[in-house]
Biotite code that builds the C-alpha atoms (Angstrom):
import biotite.structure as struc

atoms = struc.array([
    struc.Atom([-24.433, -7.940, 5.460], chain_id="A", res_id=1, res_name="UNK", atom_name="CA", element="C"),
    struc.Atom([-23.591, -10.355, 2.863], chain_id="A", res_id=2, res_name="UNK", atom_name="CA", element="C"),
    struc.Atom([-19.718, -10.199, 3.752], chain_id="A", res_id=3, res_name="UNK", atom_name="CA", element="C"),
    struc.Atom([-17.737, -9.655, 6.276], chain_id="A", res_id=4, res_name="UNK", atom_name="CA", element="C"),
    struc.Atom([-15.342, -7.859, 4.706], chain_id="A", res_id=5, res_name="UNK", atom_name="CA", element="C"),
    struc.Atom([-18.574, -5.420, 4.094], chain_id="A", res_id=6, res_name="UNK", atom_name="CA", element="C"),
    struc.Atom([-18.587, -4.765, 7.761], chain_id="A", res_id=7, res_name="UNK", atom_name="CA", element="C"),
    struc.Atom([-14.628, -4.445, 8.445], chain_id="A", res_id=8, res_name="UNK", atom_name="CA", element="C"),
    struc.Atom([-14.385, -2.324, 5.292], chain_id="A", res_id=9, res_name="UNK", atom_name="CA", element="C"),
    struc.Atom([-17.358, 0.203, 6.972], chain_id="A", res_id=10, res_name="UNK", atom_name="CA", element="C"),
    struc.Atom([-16.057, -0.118, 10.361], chain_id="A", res_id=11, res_name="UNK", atom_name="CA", element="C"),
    struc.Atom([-12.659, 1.010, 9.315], chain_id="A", res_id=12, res_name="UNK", atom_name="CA", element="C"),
    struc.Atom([-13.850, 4.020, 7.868], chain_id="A", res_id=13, res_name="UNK", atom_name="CA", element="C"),
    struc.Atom([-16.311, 4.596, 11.000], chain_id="A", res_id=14, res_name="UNK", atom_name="CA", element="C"),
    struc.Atom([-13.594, 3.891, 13.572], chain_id="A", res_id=15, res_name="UNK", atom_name="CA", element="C"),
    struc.Atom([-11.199, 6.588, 11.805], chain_id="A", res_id=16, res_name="UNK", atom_name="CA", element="C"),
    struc.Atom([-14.265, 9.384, 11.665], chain_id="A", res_id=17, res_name="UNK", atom_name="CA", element="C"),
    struc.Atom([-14.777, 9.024, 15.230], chain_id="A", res_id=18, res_name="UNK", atom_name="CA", element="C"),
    struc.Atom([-11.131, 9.730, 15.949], chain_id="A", res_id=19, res_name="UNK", atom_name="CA", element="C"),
    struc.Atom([-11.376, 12.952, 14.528], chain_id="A", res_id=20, res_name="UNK", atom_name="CA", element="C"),
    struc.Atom([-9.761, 11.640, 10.660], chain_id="A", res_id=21, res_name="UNK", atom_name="CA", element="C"),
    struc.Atom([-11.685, 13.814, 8.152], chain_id="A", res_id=22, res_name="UNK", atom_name="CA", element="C"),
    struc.Atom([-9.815, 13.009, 4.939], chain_id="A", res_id=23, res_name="UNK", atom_name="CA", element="C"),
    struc.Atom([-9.414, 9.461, 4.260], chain_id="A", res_id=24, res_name="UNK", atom_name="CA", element="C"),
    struc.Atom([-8.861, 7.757, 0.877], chain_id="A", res_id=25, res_name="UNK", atom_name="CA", element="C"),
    struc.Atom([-9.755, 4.082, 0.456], chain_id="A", res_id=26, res_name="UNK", atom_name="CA", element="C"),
    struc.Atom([-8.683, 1.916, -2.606], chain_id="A", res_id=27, res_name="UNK", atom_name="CA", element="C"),
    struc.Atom([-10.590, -1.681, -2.469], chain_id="A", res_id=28, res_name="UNK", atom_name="CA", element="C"),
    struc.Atom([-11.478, -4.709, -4.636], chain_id="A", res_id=29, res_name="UNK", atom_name="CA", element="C"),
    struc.Atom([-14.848, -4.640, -6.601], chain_id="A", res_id=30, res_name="UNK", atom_name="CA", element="C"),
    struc.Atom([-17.669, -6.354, -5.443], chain_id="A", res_id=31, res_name="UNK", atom_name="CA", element="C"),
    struc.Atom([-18.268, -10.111, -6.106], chain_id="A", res_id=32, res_name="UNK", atom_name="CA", element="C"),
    struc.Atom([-17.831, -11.023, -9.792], chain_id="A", res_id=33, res_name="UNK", atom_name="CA", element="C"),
    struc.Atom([-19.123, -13.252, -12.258], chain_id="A", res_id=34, res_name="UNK", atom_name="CA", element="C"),
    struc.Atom([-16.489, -15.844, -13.856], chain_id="A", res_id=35, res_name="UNK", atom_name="CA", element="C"),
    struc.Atom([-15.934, -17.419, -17.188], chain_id="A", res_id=36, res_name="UNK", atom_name="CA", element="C"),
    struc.Atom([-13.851, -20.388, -18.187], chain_id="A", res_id=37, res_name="UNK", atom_name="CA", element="C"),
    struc.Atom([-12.543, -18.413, -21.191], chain_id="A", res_id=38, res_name="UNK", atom_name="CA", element="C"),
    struc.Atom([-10.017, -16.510, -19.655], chain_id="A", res_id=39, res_name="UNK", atom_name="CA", element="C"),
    struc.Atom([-10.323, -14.153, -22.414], chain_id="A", res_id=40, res_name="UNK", atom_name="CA", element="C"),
    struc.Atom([-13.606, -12.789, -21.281], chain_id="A", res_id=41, res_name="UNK", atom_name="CA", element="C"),
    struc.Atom([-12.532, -11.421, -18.124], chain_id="A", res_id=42, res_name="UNK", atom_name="CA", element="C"),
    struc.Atom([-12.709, -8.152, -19.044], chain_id="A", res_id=43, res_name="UNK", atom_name="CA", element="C"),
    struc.Atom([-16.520, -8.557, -19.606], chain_id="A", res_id=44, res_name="UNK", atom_name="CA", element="C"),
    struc.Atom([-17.644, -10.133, -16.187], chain_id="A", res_id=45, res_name="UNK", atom_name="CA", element="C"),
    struc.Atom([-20.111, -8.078, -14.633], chain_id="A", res_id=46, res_name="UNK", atom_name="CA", element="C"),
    struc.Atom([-21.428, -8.316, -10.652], chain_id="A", res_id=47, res_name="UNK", atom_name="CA", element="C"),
    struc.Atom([-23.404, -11.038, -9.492], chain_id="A", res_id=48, res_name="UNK", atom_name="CA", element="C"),
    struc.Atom([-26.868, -10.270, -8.182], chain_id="A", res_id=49, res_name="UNK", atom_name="CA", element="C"),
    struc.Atom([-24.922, -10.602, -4.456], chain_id="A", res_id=50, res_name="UNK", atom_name="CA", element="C"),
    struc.Atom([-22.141, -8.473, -5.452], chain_id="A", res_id=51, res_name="UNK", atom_name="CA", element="C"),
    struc.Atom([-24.546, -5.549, -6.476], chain_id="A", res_id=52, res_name="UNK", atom_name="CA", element="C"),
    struc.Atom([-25.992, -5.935, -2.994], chain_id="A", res_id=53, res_name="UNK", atom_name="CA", element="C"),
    struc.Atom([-22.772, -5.863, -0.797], chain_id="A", res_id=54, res_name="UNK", atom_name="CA", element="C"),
    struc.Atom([-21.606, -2.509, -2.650], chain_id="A", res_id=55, res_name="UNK", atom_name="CA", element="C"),
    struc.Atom([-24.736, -1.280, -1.817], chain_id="A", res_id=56, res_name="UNK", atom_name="CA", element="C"),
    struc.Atom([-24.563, -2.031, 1.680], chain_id="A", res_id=57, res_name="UNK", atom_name="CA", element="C"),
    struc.Atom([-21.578, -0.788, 2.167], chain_id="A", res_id=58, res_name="UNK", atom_name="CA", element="C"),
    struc.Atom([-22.681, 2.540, 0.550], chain_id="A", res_id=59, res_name="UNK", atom_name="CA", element="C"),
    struc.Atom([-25.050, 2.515, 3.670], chain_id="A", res_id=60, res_name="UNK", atom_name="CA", element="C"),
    struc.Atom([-23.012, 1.964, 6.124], chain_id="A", res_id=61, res_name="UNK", atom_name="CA", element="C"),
    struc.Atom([-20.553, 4.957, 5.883], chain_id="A", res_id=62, res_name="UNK", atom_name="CA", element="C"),
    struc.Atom([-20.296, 7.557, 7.486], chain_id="A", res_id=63, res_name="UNK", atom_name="CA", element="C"),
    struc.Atom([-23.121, 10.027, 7.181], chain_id="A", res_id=64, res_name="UNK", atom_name="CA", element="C"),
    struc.Atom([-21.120, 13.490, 7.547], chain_id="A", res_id=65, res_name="UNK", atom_name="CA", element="C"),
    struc.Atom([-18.471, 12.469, 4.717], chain_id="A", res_id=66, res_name="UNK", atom_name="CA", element="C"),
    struc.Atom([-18.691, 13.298, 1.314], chain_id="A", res_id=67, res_name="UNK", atom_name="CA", element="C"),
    struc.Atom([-17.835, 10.783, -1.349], chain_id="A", res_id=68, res_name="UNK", atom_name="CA", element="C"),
    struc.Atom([-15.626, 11.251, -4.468], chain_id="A", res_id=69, res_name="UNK", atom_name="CA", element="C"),
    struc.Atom([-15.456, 8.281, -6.558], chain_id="A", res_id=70, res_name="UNK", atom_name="CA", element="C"),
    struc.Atom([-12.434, 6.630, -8.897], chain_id="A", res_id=71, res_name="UNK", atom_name="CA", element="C"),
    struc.Atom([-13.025, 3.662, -10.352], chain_id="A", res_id=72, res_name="UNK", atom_name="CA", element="C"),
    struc.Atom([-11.193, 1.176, -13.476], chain_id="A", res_id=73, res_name="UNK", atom_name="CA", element="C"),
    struc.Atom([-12.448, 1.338, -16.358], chain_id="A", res_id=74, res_name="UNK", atom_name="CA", element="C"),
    struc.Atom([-13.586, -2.227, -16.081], chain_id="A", res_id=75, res_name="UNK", atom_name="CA", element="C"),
    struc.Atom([-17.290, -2.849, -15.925], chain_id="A", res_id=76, res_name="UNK", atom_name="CA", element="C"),
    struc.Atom([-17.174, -4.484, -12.437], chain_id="A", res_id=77, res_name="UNK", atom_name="CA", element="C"),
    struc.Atom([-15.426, -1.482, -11.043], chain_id="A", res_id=78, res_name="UNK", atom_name="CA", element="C"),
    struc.Atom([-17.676, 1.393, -12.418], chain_id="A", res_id=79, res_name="UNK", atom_name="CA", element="C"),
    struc.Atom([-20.560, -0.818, -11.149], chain_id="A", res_id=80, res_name="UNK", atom_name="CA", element="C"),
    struc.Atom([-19.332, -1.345, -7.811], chain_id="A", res_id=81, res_name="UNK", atom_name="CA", element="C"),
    struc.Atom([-18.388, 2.751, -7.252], chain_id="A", res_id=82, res_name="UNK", atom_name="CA", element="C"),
    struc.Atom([-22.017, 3.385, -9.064], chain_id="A", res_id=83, res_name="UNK", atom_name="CA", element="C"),
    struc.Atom([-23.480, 1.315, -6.096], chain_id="A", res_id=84, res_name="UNK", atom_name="CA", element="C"),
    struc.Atom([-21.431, 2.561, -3.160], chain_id="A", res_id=85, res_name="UNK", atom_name="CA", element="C"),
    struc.Atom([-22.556, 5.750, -4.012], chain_id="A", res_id=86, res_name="UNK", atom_name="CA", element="C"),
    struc.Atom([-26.260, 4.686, -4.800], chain_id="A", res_id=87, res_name="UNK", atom_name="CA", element="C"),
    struc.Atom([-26.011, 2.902, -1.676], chain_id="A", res_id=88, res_name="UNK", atom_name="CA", element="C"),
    struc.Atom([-24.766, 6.141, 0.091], chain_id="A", res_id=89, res_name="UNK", atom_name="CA", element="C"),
    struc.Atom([-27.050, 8.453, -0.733], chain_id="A", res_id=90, res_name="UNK", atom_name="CA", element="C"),
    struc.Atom([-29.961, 6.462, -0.752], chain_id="A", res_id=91, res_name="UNK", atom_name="CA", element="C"),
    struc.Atom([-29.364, 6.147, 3.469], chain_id="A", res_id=92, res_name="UNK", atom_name="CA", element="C"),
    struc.Atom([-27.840, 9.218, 4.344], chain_id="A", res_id=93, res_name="UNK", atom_name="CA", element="C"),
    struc.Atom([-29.112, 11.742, 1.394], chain_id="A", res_id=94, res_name="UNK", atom_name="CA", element="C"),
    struc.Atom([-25.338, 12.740, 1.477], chain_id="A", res_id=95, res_name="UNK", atom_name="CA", element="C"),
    struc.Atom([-23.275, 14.693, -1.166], chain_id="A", res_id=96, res_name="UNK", atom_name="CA", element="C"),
    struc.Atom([-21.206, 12.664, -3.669], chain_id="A", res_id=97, res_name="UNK", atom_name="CA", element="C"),
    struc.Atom([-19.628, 13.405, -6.850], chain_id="A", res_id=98, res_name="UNK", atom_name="CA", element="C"),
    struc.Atom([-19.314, 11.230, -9.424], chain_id="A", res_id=99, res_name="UNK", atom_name="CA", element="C"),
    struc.Atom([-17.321, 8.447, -10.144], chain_id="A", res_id=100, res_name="UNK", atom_name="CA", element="C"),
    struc.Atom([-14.446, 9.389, -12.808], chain_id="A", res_id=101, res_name="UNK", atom_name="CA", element="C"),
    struc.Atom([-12.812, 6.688, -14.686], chain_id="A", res_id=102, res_name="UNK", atom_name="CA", element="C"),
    struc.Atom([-9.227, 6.657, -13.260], chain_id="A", res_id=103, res_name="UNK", atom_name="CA", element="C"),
    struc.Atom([-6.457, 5.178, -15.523], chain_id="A", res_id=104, res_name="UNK", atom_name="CA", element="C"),
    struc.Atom([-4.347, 4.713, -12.081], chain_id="A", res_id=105, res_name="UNK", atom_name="CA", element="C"),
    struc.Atom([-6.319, 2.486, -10.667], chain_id="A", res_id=106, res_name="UNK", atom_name="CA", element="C"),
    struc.Atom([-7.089, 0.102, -13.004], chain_id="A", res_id=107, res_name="UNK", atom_name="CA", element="C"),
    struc.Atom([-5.218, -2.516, -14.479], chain_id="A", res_id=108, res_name="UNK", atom_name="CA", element="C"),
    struc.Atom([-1.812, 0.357, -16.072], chain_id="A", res_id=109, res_name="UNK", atom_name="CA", element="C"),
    struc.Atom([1.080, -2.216, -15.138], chain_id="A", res_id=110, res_name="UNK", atom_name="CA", element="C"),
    struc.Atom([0.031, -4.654, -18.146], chain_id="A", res_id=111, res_name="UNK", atom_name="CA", element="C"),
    struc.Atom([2.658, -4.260, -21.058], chain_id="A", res_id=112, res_name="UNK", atom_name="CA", element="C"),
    struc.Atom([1.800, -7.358, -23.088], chain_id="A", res_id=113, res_name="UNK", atom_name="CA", element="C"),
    struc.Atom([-1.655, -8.561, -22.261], chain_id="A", res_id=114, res_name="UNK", atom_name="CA", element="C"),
    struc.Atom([-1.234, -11.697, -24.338], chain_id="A", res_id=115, res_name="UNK", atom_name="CA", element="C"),
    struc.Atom([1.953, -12.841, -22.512], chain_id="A", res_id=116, res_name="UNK", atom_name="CA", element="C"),
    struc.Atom([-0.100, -11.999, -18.971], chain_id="A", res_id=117, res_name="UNK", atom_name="CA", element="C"),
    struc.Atom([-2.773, -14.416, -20.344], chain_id="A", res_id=118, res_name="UNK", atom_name="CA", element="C"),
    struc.Atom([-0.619, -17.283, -21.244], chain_id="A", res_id=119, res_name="UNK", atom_name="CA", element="C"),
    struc.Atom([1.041, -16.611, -17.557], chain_id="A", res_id=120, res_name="UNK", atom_name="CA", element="C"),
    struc.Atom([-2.526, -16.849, -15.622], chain_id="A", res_id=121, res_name="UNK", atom_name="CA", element="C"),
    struc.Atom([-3.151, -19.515, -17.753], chain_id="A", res_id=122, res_name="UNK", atom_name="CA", element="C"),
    struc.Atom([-0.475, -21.708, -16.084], chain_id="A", res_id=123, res_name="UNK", atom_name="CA", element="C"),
    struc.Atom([0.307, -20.271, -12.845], chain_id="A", res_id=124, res_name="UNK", atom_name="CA", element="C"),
    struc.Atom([-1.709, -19.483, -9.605], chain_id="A", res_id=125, res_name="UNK", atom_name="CA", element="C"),
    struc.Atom([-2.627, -16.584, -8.696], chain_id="A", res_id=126, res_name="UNK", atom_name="CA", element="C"),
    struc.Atom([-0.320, -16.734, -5.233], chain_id="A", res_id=127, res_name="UNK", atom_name="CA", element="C"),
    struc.Atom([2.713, -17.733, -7.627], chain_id="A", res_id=128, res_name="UNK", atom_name="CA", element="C"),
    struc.Atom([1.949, -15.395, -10.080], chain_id="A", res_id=129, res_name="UNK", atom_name="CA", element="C"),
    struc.Atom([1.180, -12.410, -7.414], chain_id="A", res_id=130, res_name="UNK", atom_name="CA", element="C"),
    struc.Atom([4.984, -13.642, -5.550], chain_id="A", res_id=131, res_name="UNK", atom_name="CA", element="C"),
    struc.Atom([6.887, -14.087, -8.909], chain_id="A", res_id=132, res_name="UNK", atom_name="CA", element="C"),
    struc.Atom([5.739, -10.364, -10.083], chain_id="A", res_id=133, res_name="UNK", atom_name="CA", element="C"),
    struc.Atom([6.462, -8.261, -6.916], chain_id="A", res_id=134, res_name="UNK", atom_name="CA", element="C"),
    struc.Atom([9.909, -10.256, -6.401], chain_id="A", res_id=135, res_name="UNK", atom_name="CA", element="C"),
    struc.Atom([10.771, -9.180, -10.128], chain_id="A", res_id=136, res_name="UNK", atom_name="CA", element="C"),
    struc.Atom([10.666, -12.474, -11.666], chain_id="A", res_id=137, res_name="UNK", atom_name="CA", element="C"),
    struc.Atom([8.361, -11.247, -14.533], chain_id="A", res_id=138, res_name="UNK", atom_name="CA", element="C"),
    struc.Atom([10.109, -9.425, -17.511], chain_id="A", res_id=139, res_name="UNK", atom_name="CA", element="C"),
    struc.Atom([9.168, -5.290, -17.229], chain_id="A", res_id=140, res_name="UNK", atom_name="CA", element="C"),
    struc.Atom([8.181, -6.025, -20.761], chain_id="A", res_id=141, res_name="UNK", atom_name="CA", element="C"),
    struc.Atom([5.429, -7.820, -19.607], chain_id="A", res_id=142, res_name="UNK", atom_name="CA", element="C"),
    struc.Atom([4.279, -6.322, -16.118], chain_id="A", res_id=143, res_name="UNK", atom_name="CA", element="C"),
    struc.Atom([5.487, -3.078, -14.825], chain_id="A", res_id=144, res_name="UNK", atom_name="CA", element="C"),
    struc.Atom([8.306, -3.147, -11.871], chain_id="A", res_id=145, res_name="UNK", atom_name="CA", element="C"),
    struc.Atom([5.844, -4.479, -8.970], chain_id="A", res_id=146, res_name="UNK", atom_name="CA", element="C"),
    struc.Atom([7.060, -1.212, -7.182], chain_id="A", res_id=147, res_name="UNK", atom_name="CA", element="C"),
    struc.Atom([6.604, 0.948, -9.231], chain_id="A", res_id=148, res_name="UNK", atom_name="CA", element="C"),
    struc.Atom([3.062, 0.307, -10.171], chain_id="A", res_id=149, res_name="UNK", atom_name="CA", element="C"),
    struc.Atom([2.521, 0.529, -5.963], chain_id="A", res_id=150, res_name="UNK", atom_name="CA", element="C"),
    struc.Atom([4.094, 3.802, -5.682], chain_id="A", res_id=151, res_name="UNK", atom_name="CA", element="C"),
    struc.Atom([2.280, 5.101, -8.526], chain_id="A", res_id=152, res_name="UNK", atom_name="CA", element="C"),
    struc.Atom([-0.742, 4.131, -6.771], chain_id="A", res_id=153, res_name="UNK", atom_name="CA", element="C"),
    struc.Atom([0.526, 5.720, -3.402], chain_id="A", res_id=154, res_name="UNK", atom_name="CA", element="C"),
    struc.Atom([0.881, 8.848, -5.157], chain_id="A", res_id=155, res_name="UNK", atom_name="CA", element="C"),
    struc.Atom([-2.613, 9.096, -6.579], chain_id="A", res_id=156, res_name="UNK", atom_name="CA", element="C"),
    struc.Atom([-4.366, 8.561, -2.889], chain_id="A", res_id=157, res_name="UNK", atom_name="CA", element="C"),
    struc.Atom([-1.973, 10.565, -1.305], chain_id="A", res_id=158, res_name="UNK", atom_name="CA", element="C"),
    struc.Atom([-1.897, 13.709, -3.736], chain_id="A", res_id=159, res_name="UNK", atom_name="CA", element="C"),
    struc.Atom([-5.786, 13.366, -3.891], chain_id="A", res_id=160, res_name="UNK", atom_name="CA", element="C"),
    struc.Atom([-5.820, 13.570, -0.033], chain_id="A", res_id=161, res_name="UNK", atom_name="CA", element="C"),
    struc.Atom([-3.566, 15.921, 0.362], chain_id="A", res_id=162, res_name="UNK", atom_name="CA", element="C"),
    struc.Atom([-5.860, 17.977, -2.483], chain_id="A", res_id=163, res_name="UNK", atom_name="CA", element="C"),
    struc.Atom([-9.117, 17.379, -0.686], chain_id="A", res_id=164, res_name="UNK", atom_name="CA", element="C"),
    struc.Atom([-11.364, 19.163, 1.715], chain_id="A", res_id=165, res_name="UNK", atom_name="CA", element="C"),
    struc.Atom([-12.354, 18.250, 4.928], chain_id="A", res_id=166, res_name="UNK", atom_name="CA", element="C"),
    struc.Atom([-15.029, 15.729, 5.828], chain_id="A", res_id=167, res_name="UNK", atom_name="CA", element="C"),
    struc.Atom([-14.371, 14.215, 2.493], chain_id="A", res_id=168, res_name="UNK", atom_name="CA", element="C"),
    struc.Atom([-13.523, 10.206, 1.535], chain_id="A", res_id=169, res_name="UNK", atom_name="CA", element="C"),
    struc.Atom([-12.579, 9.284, -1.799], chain_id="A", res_id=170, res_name="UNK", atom_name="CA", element="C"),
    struc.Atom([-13.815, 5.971, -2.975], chain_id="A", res_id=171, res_name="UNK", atom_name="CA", element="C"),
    struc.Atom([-11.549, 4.269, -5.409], chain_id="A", res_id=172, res_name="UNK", atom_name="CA", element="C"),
    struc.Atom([-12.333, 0.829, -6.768], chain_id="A", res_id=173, res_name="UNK", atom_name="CA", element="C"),
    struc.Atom([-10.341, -1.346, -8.340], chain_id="A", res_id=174, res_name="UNK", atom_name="CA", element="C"),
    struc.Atom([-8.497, -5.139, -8.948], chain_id="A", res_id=175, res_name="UNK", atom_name="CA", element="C"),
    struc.Atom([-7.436, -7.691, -6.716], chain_id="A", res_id=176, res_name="UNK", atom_name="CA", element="C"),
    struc.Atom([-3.819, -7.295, -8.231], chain_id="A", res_id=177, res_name="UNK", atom_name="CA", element="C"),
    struc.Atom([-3.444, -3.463, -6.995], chain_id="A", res_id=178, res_name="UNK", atom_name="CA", element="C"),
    struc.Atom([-4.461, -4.556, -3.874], chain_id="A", res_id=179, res_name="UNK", atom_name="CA", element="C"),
    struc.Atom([-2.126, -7.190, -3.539], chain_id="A", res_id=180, res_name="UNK", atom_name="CA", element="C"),
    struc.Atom([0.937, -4.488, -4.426], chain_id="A", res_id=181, res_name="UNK", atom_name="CA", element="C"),
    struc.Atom([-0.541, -1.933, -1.723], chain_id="A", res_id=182, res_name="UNK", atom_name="CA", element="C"),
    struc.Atom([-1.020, -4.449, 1.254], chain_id="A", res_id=183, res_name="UNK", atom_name="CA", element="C"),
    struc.Atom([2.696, -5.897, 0.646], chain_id="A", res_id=184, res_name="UNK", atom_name="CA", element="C"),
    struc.Atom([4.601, -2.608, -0.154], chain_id="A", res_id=185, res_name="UNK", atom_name="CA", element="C"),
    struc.Atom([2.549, -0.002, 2.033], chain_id="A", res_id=186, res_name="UNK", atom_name="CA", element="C"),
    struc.Atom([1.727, -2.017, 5.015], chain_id="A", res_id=187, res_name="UNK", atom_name="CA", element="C"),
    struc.Atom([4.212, -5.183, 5.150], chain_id="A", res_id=188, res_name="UNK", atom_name="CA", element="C"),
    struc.Atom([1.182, -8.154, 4.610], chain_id="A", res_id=189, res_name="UNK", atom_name="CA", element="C"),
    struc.Atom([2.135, -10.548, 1.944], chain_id="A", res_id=190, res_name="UNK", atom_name="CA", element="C"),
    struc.Atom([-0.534, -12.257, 0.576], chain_id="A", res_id=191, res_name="UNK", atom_name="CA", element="C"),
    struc.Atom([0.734, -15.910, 1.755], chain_id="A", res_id=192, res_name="UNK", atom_name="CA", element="C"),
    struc.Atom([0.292, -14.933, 5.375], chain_id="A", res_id=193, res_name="UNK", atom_name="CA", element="C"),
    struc.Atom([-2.513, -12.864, 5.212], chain_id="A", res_id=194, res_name="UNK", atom_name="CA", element="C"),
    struc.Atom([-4.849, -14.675, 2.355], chain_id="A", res_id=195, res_name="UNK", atom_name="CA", element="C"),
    struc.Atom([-6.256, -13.643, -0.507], chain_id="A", res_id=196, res_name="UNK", atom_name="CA", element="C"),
    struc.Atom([-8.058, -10.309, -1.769], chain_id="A", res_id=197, res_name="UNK", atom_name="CA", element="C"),
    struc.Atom([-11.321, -10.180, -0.797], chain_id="A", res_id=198, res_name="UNK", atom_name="CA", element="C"),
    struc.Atom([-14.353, -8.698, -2.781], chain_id="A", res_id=199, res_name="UNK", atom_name="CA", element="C"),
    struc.Atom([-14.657, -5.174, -1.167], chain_id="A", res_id=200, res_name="UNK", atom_name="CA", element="C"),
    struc.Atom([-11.459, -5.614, 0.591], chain_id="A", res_id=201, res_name="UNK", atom_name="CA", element="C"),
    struc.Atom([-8.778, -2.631, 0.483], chain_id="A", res_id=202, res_name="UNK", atom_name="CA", element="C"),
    struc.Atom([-6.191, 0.046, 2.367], chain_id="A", res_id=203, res_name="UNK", atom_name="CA", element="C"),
    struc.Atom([-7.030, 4.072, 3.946], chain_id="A", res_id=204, res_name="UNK", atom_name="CA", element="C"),
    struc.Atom([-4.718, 6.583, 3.248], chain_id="A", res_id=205, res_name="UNK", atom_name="CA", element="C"),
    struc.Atom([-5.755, 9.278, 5.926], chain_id="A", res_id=206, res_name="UNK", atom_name="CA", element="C"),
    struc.Atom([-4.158, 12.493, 7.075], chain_id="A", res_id=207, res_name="UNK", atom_name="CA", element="C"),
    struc.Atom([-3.133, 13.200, 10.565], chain_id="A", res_id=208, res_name="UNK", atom_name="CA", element="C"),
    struc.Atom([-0.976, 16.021, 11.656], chain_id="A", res_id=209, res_name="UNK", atom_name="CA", element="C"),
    struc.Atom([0.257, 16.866, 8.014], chain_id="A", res_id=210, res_name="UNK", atom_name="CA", element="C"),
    struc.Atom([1.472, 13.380, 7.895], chain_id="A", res_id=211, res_name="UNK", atom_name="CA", element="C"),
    struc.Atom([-0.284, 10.276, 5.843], chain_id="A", res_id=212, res_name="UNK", atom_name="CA", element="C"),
    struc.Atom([-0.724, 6.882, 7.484], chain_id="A", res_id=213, res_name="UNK", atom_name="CA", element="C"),
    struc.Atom([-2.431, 3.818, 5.403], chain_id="A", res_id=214, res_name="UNK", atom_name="CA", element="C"),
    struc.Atom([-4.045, 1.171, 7.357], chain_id="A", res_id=215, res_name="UNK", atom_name="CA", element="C"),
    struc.Atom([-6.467, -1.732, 6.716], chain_id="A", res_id=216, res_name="UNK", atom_name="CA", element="C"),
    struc.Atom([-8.685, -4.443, 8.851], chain_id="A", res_id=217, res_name="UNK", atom_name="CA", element="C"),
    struc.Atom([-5.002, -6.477, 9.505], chain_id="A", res_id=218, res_name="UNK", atom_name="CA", element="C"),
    struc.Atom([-2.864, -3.951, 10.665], chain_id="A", res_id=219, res_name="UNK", atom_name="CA", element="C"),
    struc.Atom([-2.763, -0.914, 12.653], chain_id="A", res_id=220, res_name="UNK", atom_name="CA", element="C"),
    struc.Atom([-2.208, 2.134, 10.727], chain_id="A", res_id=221, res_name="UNK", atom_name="CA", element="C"),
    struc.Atom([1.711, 3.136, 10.148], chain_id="A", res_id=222, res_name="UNK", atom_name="CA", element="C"),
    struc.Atom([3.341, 6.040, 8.651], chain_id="A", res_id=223, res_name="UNK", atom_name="CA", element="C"),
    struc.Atom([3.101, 6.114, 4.557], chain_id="A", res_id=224, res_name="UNK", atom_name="CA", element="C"),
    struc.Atom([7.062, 5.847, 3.916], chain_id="A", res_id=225, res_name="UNK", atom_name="CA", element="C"),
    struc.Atom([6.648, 4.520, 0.337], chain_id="A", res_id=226, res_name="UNK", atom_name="CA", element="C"),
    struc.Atom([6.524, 7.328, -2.018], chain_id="A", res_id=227, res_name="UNK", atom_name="CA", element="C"),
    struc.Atom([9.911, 8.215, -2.936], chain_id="A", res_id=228, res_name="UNK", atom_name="CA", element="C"),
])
């Protein structure tokens, strides 16, 4: 595979199905983008010809007794990467999927003023700018409470796995900036210790025992506690 994060994201999913975990929910970062120096075109980058392959790989490499339900942002990147997952999927395993519905949840909600976020990136890494909004230093007039964009998040995996039947994973893709909010509140990893988002990188909600746990390649999986 193309990345390794390919592999860890597969073998997470693998790992849980042969422990008996039957409904799992796994949020993750699109595949690998295209980039333009006008910061006002990100909405409009696509997959490179490598990202399009890695989603597809990793469509191949899960399980083959699951069925897939897909999420995805409304971004173009996202919708591509779920399309190929599931192309990817059933092209190996000739498996059931449903298709991917356009989830406002999971893409970018927490954005209040999208012109004040731009002149923000514009000037401030993405580590800074990652640390300054979960520890509140960003005006709620710009970017939803860190917090409570995670827990919203947390609340759409877990009702959806709650809702689900068995032998089922649903596949929701998204940013690198949700990801970022659900490694740090759900599992304790903040991004300065434990690196950037990588393409295809995420967390698994699964059920065990009427309880949900969320896990991901860095950490073992712990009790959800964050959805109050």
């Amino acid at each position: 595979m193309n990345n390794k994060l390919v592999g860890e994201t597969a073998s997470l999913i693998r790992n849980l199905n042969r422990q008996g975990i039957d409904k799992m929910s796994l949020m993750l970062r699109h595949s690998k983008r295209d980039y333009h120096k006008d910061v006002h075109m990100e909405p409009f980058m696509c997959l490179t010809d490598d990202g399009r392959d890695m989603a597809f790989q990793l469509g191949t490499a899960l399980p083959e007794n699951l069925s897939l339900k897909f999420f995805s942002s409304h971004i173009g990147r996202c919708i591509e990467t779920a399309y190929l997952i599931d192309k990817g999927f059933v092209n190996k395993t000739g498996g059931v999927t449903e298709n991917n519905r356009v989830s406002k949840t999971v893409a970018p909600f927490y954005v209040r003023d999208i012109r004040q976020v731009v002149e923000i990136v514009k000037t401030t890494d993405v580590s800074a700018f990652i640390r300054n909004w979960i520890d509140g230093a960003i005006s709620e007039d710009i970017l939803m409470n860190a917090k409570e964009a995670a827990n919203r998040m947390f609340r759409f995996l877990a009702g959806g796995l709650l809702e689900s039947d068995r032998n089922t994973l649903h596949v929701s893709v998204t940013h690198d900036w949700n990801v970022y909010l659900l490694k740090e509140f759900g599992l304790g990893l903040p991004h300065e210790k434990y690196g950037k988002i990588a393409y295809l990188e995420g967390i698994v909600l699964f059920e065990k025992d009427e309880n949900v746990y969320i896990v991901n390649h860095q950490k073992e999986p712990i009790l959800l506690s964050y959805l109050s």
